[in-house]
N, C-alpha and C positions, 0 to 999 in steps of 0.2 A: 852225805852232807848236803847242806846247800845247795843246789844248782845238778843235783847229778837227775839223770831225766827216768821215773818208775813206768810213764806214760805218753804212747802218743797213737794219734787218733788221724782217723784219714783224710780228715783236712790239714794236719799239718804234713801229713805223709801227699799232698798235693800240693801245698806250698812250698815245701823245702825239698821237695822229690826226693826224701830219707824215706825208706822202710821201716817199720817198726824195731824187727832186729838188727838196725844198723845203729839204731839212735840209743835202746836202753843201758844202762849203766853208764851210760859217759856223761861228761860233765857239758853245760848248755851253751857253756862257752865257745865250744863249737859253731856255731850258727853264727857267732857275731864276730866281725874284722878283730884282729890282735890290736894289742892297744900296747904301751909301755909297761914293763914289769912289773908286778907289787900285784896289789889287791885289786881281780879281775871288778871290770865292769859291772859285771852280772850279780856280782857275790854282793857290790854295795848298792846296788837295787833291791837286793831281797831283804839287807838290812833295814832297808829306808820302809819295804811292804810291811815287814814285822812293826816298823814303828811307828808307820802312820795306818797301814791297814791294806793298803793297795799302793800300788806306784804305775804310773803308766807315762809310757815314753815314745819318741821317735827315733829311730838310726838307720842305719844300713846291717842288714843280714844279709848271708851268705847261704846259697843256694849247695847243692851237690854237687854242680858242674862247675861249680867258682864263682857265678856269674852275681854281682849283688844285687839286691833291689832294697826299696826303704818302707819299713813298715811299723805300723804301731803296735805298741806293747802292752798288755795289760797283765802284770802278776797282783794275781789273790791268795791269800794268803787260806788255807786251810788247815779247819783246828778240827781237835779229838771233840767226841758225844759231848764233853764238858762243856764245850763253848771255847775254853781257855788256854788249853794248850796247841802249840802249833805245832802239826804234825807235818807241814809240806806246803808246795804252791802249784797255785795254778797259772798257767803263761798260756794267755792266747795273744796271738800276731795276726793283724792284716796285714796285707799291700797294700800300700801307699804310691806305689812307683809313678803311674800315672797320674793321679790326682797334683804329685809333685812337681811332674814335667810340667802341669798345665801351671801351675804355680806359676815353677821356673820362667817359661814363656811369655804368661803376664808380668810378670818380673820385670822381665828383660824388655820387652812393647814397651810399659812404661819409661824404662831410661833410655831408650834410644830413638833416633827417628825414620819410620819407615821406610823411607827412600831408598838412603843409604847407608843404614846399619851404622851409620856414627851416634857417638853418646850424641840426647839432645840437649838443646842448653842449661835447664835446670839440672841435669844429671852431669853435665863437665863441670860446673861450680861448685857441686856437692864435690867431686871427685877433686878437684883442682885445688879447692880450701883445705884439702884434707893431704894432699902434699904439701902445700905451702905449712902447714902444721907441721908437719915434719921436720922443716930444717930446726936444726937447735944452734949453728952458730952462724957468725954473717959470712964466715968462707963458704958454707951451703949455698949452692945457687940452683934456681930454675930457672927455665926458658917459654917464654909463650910465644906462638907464630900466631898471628891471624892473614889470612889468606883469602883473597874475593875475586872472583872470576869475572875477567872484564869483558865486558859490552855483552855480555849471558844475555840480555833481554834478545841481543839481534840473533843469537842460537834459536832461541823460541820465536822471535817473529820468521826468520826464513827458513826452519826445517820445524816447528811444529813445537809442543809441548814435549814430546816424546823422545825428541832429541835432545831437546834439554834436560831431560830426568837424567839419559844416558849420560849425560856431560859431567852431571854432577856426580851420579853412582863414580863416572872413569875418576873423578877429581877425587873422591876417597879413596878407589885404589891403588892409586899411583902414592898418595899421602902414605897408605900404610906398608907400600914397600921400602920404604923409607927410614919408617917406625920403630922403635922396640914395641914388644907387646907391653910395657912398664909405662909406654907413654898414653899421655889422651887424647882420645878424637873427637871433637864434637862438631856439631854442623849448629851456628849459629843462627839461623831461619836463613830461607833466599838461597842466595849464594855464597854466603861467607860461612868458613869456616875457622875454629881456630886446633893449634894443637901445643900441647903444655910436656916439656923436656924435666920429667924432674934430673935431677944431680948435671947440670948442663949449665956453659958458659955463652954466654953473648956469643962466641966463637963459632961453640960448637953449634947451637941453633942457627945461624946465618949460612954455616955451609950446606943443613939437615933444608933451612931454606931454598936454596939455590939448588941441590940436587932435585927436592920437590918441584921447584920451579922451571928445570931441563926436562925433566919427565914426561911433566900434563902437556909442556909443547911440544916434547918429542910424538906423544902418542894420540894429540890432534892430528896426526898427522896420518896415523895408519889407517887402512882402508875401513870404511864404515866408519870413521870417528869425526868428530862435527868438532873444528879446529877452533879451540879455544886458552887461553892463557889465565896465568893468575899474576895481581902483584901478591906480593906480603911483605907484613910489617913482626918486626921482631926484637923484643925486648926481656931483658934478666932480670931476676931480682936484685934489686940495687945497693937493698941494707936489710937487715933482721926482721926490721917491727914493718915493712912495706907490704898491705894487703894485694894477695891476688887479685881484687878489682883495681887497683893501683897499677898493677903491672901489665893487667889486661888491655887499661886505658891508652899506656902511652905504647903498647904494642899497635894500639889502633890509630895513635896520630902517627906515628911510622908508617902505616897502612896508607895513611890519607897522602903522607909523601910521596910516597909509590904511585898513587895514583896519577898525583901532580907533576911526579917527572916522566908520564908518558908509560906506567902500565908497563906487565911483563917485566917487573922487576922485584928486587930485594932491596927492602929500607930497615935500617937496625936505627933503636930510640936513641935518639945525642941523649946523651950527658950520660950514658950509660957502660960503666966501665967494669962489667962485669966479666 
């Protein structure tokens, strides 16, 4: 049938590290992750080669020792002296593995920022619209914190630029101890950062606040760390139809309050009764 394997040759016998007589007679679906019951993978690729002539794909295969890697697929289809009937196929695979990591990598460079490994700002908006999309009724709430490190210029003018990098890398990870992996981090350029609670009340962001907030001053304070604070400003979503730049906004006139009542502290938006 389909998919059962007549041939294999010693470049597949170096890519899947299978031997000849371990791989004949069985079916190809061996080589690729199990998927959900029914009509394997592999069986409606060969359909698809029969109907258009060739089919070539990307996935994940499975090596001899279990280990996966991603490579591309090319089945051709192989017909009798006629030209016209189909007597079998042919399947070659590369690795892809690496070429993907580099992908992946550039990928990831692009949405985040070097420093500190937080999403950068264009990439917390894309991520942050796409929660606020989420909610479907106005009992759904999110939380945005925006967070700025205060008097940061005097870290870099009396211990260097290098202290200040340090200051901010410590300000992200004291943020993501704090974090679910479900929430976002991003670093707004400078020294502000903000971070977005999705399924989260006024409540719960204000304390997610303030624990953040005991932290970065607890651990300006360990040896080698260049003793610095943050305010922040923290605001919910308020009703249904209110855009994440809407709620961004008055997370930051909360910010500016923080600032104005003397820094190192937590300001939640008035009129915010989420």
């Amino acid at each position: 049938g389909a998919g059962t394997i007549t041939s294999w040759n010693c470049a597949a016998e170096r890519l899947d590290d299978y031997r000849s007589d371990e791989t004949m007679g069985r079916h190809i679906d061996f080589l690729f992750p199990s998927i959900a019951t029914g009509k394997s993978a592999m069986t409606r690729r060969f359909e698809h080669a029969l109907r258009d002539g060739s089919q070539d794909f990307e996935g994940w295969r499975i090596r001899k020792d279990g280990k996966r890697y991603w490579g591309n697929t090319a089945i051709g289809v192989l017909y009798a002296k006629d030209g016209q009937t189909p007597i079998g196929f042919s399947v070659i695979t590369r690795d892809l593995t690496e070429q993907r990591r580099s992908e992946d990598r550039l990928r990831l460079l692009a949405m985040t920022d070097p420093l500190t490994g937080a999403l950068n700002r264009r990439s917390f908006f894309e991520n942050a619209k796409r929660e606020r999309g989420r909610l479907t009724t106005a009992k759904d709430s999110l939380c945005v914190l925006l967070l700025d490190a205060d008097f940061f210029k005097a870290v870099n003018d009396l211990h260097g630029h290098d202290a200040g990098d340090a200051t901010l890398q410590r300000i992200v990870n004291e943020c993501r101890a704090e974090i679910r992996s479900s929430d976002l981090l991003g670093r707004f350029g400078g020294e502000e950062f903000a971070i977005l609670l999705p399924a989260s009340t006024l409540e719960n962001g204000r304390v997610i606040a303030e624990r953040i907030r005991e932290r970065i001053l607890d651990s300006g304070q360990q040896p080698g760390a260049f003793p610095c604070t943050v305010s922040i400003g923290v605001a919910a979503s308020a009703s249904h139809d209110e855009t994440i730049e809407e709620i961004i906004n008055r997370a930051d006139e909360a910010l500016y309050e923080a600032k104005a009542a003397g820094r190192n502290c937590v300001i939640a938006a008035r009129g915010d009764n989420s």
